[in-house]
C-alpha positions as CSV (number, residue, x, y, z in Angstrom):
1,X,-14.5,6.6,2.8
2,X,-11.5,8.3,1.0
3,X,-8.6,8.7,2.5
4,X,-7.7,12.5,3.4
5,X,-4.7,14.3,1.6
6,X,-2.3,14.1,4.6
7,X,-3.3,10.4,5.0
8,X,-2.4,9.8,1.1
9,X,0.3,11.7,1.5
10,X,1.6,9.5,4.1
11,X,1.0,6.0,2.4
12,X,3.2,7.4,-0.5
13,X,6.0,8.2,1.8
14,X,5.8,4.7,3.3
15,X,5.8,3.6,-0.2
16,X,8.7,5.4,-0.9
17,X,10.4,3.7,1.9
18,X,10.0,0.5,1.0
19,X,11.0,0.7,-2.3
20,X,14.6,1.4,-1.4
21,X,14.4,-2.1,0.8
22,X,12.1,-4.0,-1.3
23,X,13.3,-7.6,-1.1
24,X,14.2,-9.4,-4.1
25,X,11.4,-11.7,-4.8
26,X,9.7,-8.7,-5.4
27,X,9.6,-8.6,-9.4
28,X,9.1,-4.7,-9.2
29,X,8.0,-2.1,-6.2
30,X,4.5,-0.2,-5.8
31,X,4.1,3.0,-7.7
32,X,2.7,5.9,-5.7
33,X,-0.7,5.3,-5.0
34,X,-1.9,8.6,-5.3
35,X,-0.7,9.2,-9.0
36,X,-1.2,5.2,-10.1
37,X,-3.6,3.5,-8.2
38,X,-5.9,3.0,-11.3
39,X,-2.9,1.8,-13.9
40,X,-1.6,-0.5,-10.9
41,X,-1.1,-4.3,-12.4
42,X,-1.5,-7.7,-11.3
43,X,1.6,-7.7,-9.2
44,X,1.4,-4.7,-7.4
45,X,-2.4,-5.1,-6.4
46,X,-1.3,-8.9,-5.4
47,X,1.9,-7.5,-3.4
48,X,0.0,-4.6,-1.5
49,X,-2.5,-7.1,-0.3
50,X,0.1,-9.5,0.1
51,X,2.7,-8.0,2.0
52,X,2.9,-4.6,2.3
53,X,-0.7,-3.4,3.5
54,X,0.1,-3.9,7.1
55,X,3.3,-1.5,7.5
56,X,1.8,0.8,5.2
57,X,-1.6,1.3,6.3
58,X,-1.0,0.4,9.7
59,X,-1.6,3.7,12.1
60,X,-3.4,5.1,9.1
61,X,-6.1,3.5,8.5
62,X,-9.1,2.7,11.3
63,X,-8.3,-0.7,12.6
64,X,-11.8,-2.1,11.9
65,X,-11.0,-0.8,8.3
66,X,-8.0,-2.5,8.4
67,X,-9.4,-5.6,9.0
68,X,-11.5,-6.1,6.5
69,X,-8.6,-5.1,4.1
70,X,-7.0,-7.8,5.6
71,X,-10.2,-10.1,4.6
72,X,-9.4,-9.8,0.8
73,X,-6.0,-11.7,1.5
């Protein structure tokens, strides 16, 4: 399913946070994914699935959900 409002609401803030730490390998930092998911490039789908879908979506999403996310890497 979709994720709820509050539950968006609180991977953007989590995005928000790592974008003021975002180490420097990182080319550029994740757009909100509420306003940006659809125009997201290359490298931010490949460095959400990458790296930052556990401590984003961790506590947010079901764990069996989050599993199968984790498949795709």
């Amino acid at each position: 399913g979709k994720l709820s409002s509050s539950q968006l609401a609180k991977v953007d803030q989590r995005l928000a946070l790592l974008k003021l730490c975002k180490p420097f390998e990182f080319d550029r930092h994740v757009r909100s994914l509420s306003q940006c998911v659809k125009k997201y490039k290359h490298h931010e789908i490949r460095d959400m699935l990458m790296y930052i879908l556990i401590p984003v979506f961790s506590g947010i999403l079901q764990a069996d959900k989050l599993e199968n996310l984790l498949l795709l890497q």
